[in-house]
C-alpha positions in Angstrom: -3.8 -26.6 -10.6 -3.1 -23.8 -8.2 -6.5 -21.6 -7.4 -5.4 -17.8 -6.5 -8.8 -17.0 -5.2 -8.6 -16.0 -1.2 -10.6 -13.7 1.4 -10.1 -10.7 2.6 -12.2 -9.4 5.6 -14.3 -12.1 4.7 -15.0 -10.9 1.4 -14.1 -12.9 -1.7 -11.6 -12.1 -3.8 -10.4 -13.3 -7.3 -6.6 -13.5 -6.5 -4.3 -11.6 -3.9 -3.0 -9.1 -6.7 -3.7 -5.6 -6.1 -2.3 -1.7 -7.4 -0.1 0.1 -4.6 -2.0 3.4 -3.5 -0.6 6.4 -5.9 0.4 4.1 -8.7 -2.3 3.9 -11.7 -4.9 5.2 -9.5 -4.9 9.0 -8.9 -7.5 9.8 -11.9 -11.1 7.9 -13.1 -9.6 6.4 -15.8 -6.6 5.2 -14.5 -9.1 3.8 -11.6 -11.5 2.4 -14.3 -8.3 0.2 -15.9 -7.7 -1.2 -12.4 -11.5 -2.3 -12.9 -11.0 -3.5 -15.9 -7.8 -5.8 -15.2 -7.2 -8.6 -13.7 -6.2 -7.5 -10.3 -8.3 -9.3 -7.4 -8.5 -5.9 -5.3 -7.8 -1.8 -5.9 -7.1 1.0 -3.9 -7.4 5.0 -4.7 -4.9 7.3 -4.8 -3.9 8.8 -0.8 -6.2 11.5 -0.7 -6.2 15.4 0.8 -9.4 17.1 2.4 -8.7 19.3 -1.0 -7.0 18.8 -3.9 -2.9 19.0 -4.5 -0.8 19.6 -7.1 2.1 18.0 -5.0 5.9 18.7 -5.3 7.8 20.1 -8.2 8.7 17.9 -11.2 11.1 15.7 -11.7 9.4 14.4 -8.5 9.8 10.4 -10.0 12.5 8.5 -11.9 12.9 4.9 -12.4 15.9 3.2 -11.8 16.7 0.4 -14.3 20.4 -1.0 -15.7 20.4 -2.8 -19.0 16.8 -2.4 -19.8 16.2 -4.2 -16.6 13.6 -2.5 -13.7 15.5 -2.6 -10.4 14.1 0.3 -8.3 12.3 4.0 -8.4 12.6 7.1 -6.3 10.0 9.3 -5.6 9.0 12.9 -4.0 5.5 12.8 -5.3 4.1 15.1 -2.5 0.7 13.7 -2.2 -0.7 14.9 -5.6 -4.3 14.1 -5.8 -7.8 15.1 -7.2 -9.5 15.8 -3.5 -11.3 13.5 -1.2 -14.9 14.6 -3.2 -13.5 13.1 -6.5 -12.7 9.4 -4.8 -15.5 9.4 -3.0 -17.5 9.9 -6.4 -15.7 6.9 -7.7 -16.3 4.8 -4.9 -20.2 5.7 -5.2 -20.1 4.5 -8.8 -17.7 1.4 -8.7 -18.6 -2.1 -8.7 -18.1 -3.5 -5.3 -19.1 -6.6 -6.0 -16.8 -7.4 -9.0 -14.2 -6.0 -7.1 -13.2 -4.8 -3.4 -12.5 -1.3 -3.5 -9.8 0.4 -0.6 -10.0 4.5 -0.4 -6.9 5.8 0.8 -6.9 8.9 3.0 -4.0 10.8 3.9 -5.6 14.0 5.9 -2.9 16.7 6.3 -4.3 17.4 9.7 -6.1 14.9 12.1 -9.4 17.3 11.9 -9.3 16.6 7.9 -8.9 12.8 8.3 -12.0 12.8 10.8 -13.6 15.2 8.2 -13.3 12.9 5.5 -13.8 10.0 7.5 -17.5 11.2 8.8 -18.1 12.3 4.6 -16.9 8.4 3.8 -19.2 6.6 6.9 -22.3 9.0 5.8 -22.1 7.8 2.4 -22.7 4.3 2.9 -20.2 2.8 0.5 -19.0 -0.5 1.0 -15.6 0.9 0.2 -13.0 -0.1 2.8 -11.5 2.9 4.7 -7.6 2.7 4.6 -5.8 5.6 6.7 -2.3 6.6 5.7 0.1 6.8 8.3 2.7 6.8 6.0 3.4 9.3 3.5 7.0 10.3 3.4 7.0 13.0 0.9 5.5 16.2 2.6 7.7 18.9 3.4 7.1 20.1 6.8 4.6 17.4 7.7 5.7 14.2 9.8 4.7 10.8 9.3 2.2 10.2 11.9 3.7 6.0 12.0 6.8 7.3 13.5 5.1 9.3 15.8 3.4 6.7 18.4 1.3 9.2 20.5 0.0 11.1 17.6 -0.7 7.4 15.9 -2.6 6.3 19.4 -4.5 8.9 19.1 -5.7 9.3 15.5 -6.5 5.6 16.3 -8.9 6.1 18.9 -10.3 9.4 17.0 -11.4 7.3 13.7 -12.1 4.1 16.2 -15.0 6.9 17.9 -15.9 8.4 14.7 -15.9 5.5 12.2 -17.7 2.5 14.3 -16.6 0.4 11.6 -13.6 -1.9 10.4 -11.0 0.3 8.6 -6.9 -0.3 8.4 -3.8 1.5 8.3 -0.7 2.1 5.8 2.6 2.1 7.9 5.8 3.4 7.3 8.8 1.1 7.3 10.1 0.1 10.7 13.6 -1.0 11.0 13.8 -1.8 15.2 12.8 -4.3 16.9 11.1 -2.1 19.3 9.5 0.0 17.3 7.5 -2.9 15.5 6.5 -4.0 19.7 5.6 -0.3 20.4 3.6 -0.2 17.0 2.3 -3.6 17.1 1.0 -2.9 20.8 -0.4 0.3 19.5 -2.4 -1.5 17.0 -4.0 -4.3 19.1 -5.7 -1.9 21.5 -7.8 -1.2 18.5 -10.2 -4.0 17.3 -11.9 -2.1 14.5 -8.3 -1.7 12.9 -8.5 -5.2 11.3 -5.7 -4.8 8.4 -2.3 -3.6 7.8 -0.6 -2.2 5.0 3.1 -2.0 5.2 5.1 -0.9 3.3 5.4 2.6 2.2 8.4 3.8 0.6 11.8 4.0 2.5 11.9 7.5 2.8 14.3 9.8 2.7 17.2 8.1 0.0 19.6 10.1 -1.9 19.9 9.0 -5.5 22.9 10.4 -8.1 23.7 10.8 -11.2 27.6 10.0 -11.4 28.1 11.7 -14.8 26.1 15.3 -14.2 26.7 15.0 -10.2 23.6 15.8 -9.8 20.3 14.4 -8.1 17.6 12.6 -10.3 14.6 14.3 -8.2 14.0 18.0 -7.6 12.0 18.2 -4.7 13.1 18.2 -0.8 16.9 18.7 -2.5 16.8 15.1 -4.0 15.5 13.3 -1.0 12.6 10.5 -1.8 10.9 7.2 -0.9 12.6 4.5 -2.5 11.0 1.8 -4.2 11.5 -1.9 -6.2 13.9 -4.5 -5.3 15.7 -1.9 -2.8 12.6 -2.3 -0.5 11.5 -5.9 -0.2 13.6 -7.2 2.0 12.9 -4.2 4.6 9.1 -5.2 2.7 9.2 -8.5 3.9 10.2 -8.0 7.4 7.7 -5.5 8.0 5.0 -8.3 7.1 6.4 -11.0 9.0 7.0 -8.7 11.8 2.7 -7.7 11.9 1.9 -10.8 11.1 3.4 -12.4 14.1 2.8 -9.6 16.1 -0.9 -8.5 15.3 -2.7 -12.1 14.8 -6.2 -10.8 14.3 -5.6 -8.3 11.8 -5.1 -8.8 7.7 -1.6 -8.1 6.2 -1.5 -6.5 2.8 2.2 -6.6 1.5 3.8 -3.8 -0.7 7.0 -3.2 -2.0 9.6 -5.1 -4.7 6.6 -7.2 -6.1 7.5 -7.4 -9.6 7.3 -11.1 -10.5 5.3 -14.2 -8.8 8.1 -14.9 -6.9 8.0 -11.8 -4.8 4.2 -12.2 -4.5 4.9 -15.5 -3.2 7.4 -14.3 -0.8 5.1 -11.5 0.7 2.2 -14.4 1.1 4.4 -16.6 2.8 5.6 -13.7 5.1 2.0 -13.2 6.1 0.5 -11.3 3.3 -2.8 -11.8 2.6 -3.1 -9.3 -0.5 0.1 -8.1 -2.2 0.7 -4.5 -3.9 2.4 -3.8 -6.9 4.0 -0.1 -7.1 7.0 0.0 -9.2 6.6 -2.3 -11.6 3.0 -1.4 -11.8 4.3 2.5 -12.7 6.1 1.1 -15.6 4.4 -1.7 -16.8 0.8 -0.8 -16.6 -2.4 -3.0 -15.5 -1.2 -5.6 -18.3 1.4 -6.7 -15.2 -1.2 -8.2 -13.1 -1.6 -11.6 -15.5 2.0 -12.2 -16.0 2.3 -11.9 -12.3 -0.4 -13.8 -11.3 0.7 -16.9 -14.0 3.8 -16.7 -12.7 2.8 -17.1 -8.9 0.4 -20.0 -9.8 3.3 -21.9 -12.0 5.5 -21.2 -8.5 2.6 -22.7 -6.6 1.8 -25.7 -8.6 5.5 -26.2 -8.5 5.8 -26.1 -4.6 2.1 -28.3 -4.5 -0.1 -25.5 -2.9 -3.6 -25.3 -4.1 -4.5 -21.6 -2.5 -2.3 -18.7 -1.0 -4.0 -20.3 2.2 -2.1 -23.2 1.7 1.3 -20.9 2.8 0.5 -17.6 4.3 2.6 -17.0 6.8 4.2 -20.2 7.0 7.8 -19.0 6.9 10.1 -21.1 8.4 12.8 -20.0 10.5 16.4 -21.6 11.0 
């Protein structure tokens, strides 16, 4: 029988299954049913210096035909409870039943250092995840797509943190921007995982019968998510995990059964986030998932996600 139990920057962990940052996690009891479920890992919701409200509503609408879950678009806008609230949470939670990520998405690179210098003082074992990522905030660029600022946020939190911490990217769709990024990334020791993806920013969805948008905010412009994303997903991993070999991979994006888990572990993943299916279907996901990779597993004759990571072959 197939064992889902791996490690994670040498910690143990119960299986590779894990929430998406902003899905199920932006309040203490959405937080406290991660906890409580069978996920192997969690992460917070991407956090401000302050709180936010975030964009205007409809800011998220799930895309389904038939009944069945095929995507989501989002212009969520970074809404969040402040960087005090997590770090509350973190203070209180359970490390040892279960590895806790904080997210911080600073609108400025004074209020990640901020934040980062509140987190190190703490003395939490939460692990530090910086957002590079976040698509959804008008007037503010993604610092992943902006290779100088990203060098040198890098070598800011390097300085300031002293410790191990990773990074949410943004999808990259050239070659040489996964070199340029990769190369970026390596000249960093203490950055020892990766998260990628984020959203695919910046789709247009319609309504054909009203002609109209499905989101308000940024004129209907918003990250897409589901099984749009996990092929650009999946090349994103592979692409890291070839290209950054001493760093973690955590994989994100079109995980809605064990076979895309599966495919993000073979890609190079070493954990695996669930976003949209996780929006809809609540923590109760994370067993069907999780017997559904192991059935996939014991079918194939692996005995640990070890067995596969990153074993892709190519043609």
């Amino acid at each position: 029988m197939a064992k889902l139990s791996t490690h994670f920057l040498d910690l143990p962990v119960a299986n590779p299954l894990m929430n998406a940052s902003g899905v199920w996690c932006s309040v203490a009891s959405q937080l406290e049913a991660l906890a409580e479920s069978t996920s192997g890992a969690m992460v917070t919701k991407s956090c401000t210096l302050q709180p936010r409200d975030g964009n205007p509503e409809p800011r998220y609408r799930v895309l389904a035909d038939a009944g069945q879950l095929f995507g989501s678009i989002n212009s969520m806008g970074l809404p969040n409870e402040g960087f005090a609230y997590y770090l509350h949470y973190a203070q209180r939670h359970d490390h040892e039943a279960k590895p806790l990520f904080m997210s911080l998405s600073g609108l400025t690179l004074d209020d990640n250092l901020t934040m980062i210098d509140s987190l190190k003082d703490a003395v939490t074992p939460t692990i530090l995840e910086v957002n590079l990522s976040c698509p959804n905030v008008p007037g503010k660029s993604q610092i992943g797509y902006d290779f100088e600022a990203m060098d040198t946020l890098l070598a800011e939190v390097s300085s300031g943190y002293q410790r191990p911490f990773g990074v949410k990217l943004p999808p990259y769709f050239d070659m040489a921007h996964f070199d340029e990024a990769a190369e970026i990334l390596n000249r960093y020791p203490l950055v020892a995982f990766i998260t990628c993806i984020n959203s695919v920013g910046n789709a247009l969805m319609i309504d054909l019968d009203s002609e109209t948008t499905l989101i308000k905010p940024k004129d209907g412009f918003g990250g897409l998510g589901g099984d749009y994303v996990l092929p650009t997903a999946l090349a994103n991993v592979n692409a890291f995990y070839r290209r950054c070999p001493d760093k973690a991979i955590i994989g994100c994006g079109g995980v809605k059964s064990g076979r895309e888990a599966f495919l993000h572990i073979l890609s190079g993943a070493t954990l695996v986030q669930l976003g949209t299916a996780l929006y809809e279907e609540g923590p109760g996901i994370f067993p069907r998932v999780l017997a559904e990779l192991a059935e996939l597993m014991d079918e194939k004759g692996y005995t640990s996600p070890d067995d596969f990571r990153g074993k892709l072959k190519t043609l």
